[in-house]
KESE-480460 format. One record per residue (C-alpha): chain; x, y, z; residue in three letters. Coordinates in steps of 0.2 Angstrom, whole numbers, plus 5000, padded with zeros to 4 digits. Layout:
! residues N
REC   ch     c1     c2     c3    aa
REC    A      X      Y      Z   ALA
...
This chain:
! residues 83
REC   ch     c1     c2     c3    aa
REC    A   6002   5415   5417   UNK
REC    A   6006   5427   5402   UNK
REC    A   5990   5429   5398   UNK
REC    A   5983   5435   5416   UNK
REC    A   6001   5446   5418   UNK
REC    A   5997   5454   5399   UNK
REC    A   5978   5456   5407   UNK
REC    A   5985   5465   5422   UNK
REC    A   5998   5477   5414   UNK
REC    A   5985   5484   5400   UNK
REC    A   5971   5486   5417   UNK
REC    A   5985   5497   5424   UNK
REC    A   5992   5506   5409   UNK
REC    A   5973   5508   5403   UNK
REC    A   5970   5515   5422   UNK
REC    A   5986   5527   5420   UNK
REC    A   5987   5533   5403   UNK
REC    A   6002   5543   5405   UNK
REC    A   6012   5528   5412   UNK
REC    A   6025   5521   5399   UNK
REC    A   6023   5505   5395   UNK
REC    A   6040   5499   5398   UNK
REC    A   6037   5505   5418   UNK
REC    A   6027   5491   5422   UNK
REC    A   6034   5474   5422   UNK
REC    A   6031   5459   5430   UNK
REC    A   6041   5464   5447   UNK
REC    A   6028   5480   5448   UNK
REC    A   6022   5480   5465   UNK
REC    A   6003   5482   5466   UNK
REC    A   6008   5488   5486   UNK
REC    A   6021   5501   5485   UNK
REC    A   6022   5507   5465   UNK
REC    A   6005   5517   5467   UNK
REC    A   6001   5509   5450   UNK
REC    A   5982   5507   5458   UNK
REC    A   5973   5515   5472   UNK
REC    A   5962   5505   5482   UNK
REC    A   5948   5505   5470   UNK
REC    A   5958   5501   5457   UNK
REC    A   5964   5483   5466   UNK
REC    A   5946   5482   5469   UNK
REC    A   5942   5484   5448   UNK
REC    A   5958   5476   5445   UNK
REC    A   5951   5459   5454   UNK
REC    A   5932   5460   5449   UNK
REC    A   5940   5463   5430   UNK
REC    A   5953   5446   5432   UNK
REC    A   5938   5436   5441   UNK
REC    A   5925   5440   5424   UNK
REC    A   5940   5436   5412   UNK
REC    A   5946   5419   5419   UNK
REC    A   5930   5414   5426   UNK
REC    A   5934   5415   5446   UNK
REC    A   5924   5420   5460   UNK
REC    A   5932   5434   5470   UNK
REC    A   5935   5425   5488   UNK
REC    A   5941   5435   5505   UNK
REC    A   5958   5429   5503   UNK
REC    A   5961   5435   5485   UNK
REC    A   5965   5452   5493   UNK
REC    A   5980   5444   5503   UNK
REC    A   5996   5457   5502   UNK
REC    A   6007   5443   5495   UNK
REC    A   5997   5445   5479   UNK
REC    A   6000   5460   5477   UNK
REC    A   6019   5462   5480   UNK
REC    A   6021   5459   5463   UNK
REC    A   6013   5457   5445   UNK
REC    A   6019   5441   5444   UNK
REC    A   6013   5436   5458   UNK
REC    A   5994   5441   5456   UNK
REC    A   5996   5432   5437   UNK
REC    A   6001   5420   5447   UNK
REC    A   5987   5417   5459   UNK
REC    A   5974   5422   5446   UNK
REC    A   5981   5408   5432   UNK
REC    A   5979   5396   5446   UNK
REC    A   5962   5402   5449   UNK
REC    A   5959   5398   5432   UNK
REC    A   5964   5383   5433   UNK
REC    A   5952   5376   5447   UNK
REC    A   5939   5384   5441   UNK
């Protein structure tokens, strides 16, 4: 799961480059942080679906993945792993 959390910090940081570092940790909601817009999500997913090797379902946007950055690692290491 480190390595999809490490994956979805440096997509945001690259996305906000005046963002410190040290602002987003693995509690960082993707909901209410305003760390990505809407397309961002959408690049965020396609980016963690071409690195791990998963297709992008319907559900993969569900709000619960997004509450957190741990979460998401979360979903997308267990992505991973099925696929």
């Amino acid at each position: 799961m480190s390595e999809a959390r490490e994956a979805i910090r440096a997509f945001i940081l690259g996305r906000n480059p005046g963002l410190a570092p040290d602002a987003i940790t693995g509690r960082t909601s993707l909901v209410t942080s305003d760390a990505l817009d809407s397309i961002g999500v959408l690049d965020l997913m396609m980016d963690l679906g071409e690195r791990f090797g998963f297709e992008i379902e319907e559900n993969a946007f569900a709000l619960a993945h997004f509450e957190s950055i741990d979460a998401l690692a979360a979903y997308a290491a267990a992505k991973r792993d099925r696929a």
